[in-house]
C-alpha positions in Angstrom: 0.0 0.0 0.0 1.0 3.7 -0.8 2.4 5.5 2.5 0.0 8.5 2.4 0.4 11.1 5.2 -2.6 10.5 6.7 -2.2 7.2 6.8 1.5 7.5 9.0 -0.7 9.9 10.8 -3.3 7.9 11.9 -0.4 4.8 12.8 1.6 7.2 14.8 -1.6 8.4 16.4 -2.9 5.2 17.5 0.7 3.8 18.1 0.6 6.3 20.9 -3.1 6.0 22.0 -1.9 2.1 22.9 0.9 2.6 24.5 -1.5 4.3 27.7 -5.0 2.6 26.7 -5.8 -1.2 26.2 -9.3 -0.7 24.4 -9.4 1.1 20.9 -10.1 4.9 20.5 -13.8 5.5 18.9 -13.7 8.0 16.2 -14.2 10.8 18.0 -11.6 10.4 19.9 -9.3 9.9 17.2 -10.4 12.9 16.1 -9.4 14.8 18.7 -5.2 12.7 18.6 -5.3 13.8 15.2 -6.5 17.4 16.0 -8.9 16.8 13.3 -12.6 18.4 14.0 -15.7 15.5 15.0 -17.4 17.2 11.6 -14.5 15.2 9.7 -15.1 11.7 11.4 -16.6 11.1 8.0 -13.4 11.9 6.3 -11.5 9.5 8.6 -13.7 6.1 8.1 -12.9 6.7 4.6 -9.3 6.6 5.6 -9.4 3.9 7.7 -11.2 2.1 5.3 -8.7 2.4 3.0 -6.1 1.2 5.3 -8.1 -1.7 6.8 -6.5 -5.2 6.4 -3.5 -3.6 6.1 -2.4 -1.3 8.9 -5.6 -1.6 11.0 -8.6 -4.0 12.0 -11.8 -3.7 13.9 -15.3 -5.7 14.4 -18.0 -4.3 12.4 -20.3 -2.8 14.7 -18.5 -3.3 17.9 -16.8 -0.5 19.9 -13.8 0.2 20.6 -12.6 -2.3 18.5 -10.4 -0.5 16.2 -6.8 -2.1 16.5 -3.3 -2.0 14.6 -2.6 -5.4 13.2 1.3 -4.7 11.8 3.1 -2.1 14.2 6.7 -1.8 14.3 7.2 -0.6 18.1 10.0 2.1 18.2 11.6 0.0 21.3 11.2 -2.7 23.5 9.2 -2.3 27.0 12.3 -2.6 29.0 15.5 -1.3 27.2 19.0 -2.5 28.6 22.1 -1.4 26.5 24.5 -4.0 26.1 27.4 -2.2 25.9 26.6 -0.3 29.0 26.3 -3.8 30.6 29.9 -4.7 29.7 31.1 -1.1 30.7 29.8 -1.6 34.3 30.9 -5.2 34.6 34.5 -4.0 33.0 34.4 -1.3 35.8 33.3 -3.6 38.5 36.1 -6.2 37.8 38.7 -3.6 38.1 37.7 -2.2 41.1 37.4 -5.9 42.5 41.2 -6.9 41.3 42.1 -3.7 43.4 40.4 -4.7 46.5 42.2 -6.7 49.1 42.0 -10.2 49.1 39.4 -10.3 52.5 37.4 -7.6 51.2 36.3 -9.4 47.9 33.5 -10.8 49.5 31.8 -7.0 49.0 31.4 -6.9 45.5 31.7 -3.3 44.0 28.9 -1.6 43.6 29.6 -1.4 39.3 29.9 -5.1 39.2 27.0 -5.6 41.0 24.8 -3.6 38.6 26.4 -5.3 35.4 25.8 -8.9 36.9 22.1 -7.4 37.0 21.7 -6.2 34.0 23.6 -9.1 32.4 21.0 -11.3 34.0 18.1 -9.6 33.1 18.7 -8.9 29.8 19.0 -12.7 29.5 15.6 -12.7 31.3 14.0 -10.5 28.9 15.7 -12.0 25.7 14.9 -16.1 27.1 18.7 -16.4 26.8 20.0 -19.1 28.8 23.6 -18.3 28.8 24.2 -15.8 31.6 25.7 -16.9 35.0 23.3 -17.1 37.4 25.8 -17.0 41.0 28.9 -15.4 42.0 31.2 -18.2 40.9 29.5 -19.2 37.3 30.2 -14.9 36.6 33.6 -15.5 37.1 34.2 -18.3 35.3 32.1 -16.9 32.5 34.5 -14.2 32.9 37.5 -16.6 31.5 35.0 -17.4 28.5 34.7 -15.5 25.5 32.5 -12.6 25.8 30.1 -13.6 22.8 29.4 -17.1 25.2 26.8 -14.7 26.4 24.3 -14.3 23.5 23.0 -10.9 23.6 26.6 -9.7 23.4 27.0 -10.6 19.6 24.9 -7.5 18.9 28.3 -5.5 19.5 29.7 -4.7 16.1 33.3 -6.0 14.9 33.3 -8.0 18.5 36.3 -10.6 18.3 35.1 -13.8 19.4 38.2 -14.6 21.5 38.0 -12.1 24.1 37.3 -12.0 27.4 36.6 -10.1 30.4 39.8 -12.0 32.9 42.4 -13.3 31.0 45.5 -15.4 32.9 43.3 -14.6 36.5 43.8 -11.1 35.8 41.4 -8.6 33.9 42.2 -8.0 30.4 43.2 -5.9 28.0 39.7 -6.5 26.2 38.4 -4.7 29.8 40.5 -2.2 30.2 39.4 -1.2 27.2 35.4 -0.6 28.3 36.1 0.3 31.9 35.6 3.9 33.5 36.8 5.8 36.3 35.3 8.6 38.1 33.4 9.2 40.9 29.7 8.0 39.8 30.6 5.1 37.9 26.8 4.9 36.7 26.9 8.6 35.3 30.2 7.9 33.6 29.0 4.9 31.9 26.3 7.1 30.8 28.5 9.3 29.2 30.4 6.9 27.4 27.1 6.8 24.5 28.1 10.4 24.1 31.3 9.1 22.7 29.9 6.3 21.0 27.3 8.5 18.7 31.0 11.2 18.4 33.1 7.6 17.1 30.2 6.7 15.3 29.5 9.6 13.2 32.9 10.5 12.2 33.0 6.9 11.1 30.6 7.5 8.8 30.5 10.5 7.8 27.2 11.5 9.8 27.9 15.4 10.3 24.5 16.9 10.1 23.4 13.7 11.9 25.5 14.5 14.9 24.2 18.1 15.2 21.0 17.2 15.3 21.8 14.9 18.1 24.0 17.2 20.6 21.2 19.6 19.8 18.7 17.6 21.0 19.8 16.4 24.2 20.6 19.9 25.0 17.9 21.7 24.5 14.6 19.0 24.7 16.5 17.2 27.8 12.6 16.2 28.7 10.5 15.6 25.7 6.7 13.9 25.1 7.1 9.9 23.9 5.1 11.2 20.7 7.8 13.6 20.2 10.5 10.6 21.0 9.1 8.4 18.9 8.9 10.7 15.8 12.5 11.6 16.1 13.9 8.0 16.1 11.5 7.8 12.7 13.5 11.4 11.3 16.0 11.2 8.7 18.7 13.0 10.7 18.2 10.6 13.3 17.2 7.4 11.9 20.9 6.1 11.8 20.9 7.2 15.7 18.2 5.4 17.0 20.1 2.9 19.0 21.9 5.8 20.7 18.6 7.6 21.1 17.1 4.9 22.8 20.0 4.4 25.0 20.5 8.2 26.0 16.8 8.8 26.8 14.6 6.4 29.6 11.3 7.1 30.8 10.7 10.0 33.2 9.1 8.2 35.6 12.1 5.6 36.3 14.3 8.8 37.6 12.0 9.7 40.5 9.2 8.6 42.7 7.7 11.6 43.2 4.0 11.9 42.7 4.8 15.8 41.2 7.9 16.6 39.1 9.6 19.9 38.8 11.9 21.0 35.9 14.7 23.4 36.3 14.1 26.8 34.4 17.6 27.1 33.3 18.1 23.3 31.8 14.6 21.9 32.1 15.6 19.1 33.4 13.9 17.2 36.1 15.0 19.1 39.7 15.5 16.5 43.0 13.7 16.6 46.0 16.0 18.5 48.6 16.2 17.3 52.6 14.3 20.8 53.5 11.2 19.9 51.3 12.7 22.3 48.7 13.7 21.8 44.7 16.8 22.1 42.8 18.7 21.4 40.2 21.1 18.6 39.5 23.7 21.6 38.5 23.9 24.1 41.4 24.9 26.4 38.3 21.6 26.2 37.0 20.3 27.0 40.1 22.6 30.3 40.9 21.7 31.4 37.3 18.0 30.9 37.6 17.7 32.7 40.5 20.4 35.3 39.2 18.3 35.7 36.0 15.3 35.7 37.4 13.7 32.4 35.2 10.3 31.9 36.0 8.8 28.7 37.3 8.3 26.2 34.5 4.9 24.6 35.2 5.0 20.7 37.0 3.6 17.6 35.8 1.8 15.1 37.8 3.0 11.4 37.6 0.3 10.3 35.4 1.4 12.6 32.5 5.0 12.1 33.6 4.4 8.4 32.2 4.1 9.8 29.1 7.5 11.7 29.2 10.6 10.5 28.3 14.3 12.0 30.0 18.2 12.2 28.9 20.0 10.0 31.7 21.8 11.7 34.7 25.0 11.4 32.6 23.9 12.5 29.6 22.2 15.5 31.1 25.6 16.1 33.1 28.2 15.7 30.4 26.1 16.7 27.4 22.9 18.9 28.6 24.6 21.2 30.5 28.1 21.9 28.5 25.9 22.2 25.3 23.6 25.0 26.8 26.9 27.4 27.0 27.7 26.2 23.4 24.2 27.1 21.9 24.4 30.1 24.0 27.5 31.7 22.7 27.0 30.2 19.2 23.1 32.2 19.0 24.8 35.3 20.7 27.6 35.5 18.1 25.2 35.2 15.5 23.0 37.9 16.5 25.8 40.2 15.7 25.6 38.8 12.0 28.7 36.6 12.5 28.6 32.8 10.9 28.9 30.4 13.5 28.7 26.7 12.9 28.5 24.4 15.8 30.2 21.4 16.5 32.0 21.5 13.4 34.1 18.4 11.5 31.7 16.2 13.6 32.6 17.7 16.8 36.4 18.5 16.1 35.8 21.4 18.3 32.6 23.3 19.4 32.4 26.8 17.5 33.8 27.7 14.4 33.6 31.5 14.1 33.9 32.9 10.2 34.0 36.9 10.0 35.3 36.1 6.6 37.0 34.1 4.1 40.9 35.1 6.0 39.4 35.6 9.8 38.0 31.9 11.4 38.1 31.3 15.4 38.0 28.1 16.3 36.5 27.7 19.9 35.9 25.2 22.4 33.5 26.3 25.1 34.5 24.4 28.9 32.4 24.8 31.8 34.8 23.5 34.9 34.7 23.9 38.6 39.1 24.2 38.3 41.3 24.6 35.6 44.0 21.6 35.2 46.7 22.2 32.8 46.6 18.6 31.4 43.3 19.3 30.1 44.2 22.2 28.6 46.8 21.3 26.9 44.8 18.4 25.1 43.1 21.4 23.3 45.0 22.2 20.3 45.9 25.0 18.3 43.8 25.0 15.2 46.4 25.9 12.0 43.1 26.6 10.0 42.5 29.3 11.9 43.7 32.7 12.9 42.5 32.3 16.7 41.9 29.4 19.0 40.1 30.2 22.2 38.8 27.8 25.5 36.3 29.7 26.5 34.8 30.1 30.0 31.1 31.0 31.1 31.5 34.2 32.9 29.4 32.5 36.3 33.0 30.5 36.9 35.5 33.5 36.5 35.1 33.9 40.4 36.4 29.9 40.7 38.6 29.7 38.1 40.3 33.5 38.4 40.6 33.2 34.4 41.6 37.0 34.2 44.6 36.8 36.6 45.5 33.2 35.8 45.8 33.3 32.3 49.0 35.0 31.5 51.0 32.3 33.6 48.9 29.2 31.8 48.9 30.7 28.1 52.7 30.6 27.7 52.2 26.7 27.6 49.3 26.5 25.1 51.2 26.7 21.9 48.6 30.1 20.9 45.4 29.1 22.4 44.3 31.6 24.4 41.9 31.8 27.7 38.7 33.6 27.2 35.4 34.4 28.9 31.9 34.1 27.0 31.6 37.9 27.5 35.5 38.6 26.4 34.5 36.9 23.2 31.7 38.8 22.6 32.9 41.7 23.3 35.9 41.0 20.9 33.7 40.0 17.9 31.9 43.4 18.5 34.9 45.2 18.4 36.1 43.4 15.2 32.6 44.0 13.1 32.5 47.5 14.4 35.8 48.4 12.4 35.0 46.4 9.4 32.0 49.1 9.2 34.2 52.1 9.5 36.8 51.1 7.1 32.9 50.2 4.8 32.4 53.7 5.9 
């Protein structure tokens, strides 16, 4: 059959009525998801006709009937990302090979939630090969990783590797472990690195935008929103990473009311006093600094419909992002071209004033500067400047101002910078291009 748009229309529509009701929509009321008006119900029994035996079924004369006989669900009930699972179980190992010989008993709290997940996934797939005890996981461990099924999902996975190679973790897990203080929101960042590898690998540039785009500024987002992305063409090649950076609202918290930062959006956590806040205390200072109003809050019924970005995601992707959109919209404004996230993500701004004058930027927001991690930014030889640039709400931390002419000597040319020093720069820049117009 011809894909019409009404026809997607009316799929999507009752793909999403069925994910919150068990009996069929009448056709008023499918109407009203298809923001159609009742005078039209005419108009859409021709269309279901027309689709009937196809996409949709229903009993003559019976209500409520009306059902989709070939849907394609977007994802799976319960979601459990295999390559997260071997992340945490990589993690847990190492930090049980550091433990002392009495403690081992405790098992670390990352190996604990791979052996979990590992199990479940199993559970959910009727796999039979994951260990089920302590001792079976370890001497699964010795095994090739594929032994376990769902693994073999993993692309260009060598069948010969394993998790503890010669009683000692391997190489193949130092490879996938993390480190950092929150083990789960580091593993959660890790997909933000696996959509960057992915995309360069194939050439996905608009692709990636899209993505870093998305996370940052629709951190919370409807599930007919969600579901519609992972169908768009920018995306499509995503979805896996979609579905792994974005879990239903209502797993995050059990409130019975949710409350969204004004700054990021995101959902705020229930403080000891009663009160709300942010995950990001920056948000918060800048909220009440700016003056954002309230964003309205949600009851847990409608939260259900809602899908997030994970803690890690919103930590190491959300909240850098919003200085990069910020300084990227606020440059352009002064009629500058700014592209963002350019070369798939080879830095975060490039800045064109014209075909001889490019800045290359990359925008940090850190609690203390570290001289390692500046130096891993890298002069840019395709362009005239290269800036790491600060949020102005950190020079009282970070003391960029006073600090910079000790640090910048050992940059090879990239300079220090705060968003407002940039800004102010580019001004200054445009403003003599138009005198020397004039």
């Amino acid at each position: 059959m011809k894909v019409t748009r009404h026809r997607e229309k009316i799929v999507e529509a009752l793909q999403e009525w069925f994910r919150t009701h068990k009996e069929g929509p009448s056709l008023e009321e499918l109407c009203i998801e298809l923001e159609m008006q009742p005078s039209q119900k005419a108009t859409l029994q021709r269309w279901l006709q027309t689709m009937r035996g196809i996409d949709v079924e229903w009993e003559d004369h019976v209500p409520r009937t009306l059902h989709l006989i070939r849907e394609e669900p977007a994802e799976p009930e319960v979601q459990i990302s295999v390559t997260e699972t071997l992340r945490y179980l990589a993690t847990g190992l190492a930090e049980w090979e550091q433990q002392e010989p009495k403690q081992r008993g405790n098992l670390p709290q990352a190996l604990h939630l791979g052996m979990s997940r590992m199990y479940l996934t199993s559970l959910l797939q009727e796999d039979k090969t994951a260990p089920s005890s302590l001792p079976d996981f370890f001497q699964w461990a010795e095994t090739p990783v594929v032994n376990w099924t769902p693994a073999r999902e993993i692309q260009n996975l060598s069948p010969d590797v394993t998790l503890i190679e010669d009683g000692l973790i391997s190489d193949f897990a130092h490879q996938w472990l993390v480190t950092g203080k929150d083990v789960e929101k580091q593993v959660q960042e890790k997909v933000l690195q696996d959509v960057l590898e992915y995309c360069r690998a194939n050439q996905l540039d608009e692709s990636y935008r899209v993505f870093r785009r998305l996370i940052t500024v629709q951190p919370v987002l409807p599930y007919k929103d969600y579901r519609r992305l992972l169908s768009k063409d920018t995306l499509r090649a995503l979805r896996s990473y979609l579905q792994q950076a974005y879990v239903d609202l209502v797993d995050l918290s059990a409130d019975r009311i949710f409350h969204f930062c004004p700054r990021c959006k995101y959902i705020r956590r229930k403080r000891s006093d009663g009160s709300y806040g942010c995950r990001n205390t920056v948000c918060d200072r800048l909220s009440a600094k700016l003056q954002l109003p309230a964003l309205p809050t949600i009851t847990r019924d409608k939260a259900e419909a809602m899908k997030v970005v994970t803690p890690g995601i919103h930590r190491y992707g959300t909240i850098p992002g919003l200085w990069e959109i910020y300084l990227a919209e606020e440059l352009s404004k002064l009629g500058v071209r700014v592209t963002l996230w350019p070369q798939i993500d080879e830095f975060d701004l490039l800045v064109e004033f014209s075909r001889k004058l490019h800045w290359a930027i990359d925008v940090k927001d850190w609690s203390y500067l570290d001289m390692e991690r500046l130096q891993k930014v890298q002069y840019r030889l395709d362009a005239q400047e290269t800036f790491i640039v600060f949020p102005d709400s950190r020079e009282r931390e970070l003391g960029i101002k006073v600090r910079r002419e000790k640090l910048e000597p050992s940059l090879n040319g990239v300079k220090l910078k705060l968003i407002s020093e940039v800004i102010a720069e580019a001004k200054t820049i445009l403003n003599k291009r138009k005198k020397n117009r004039a």
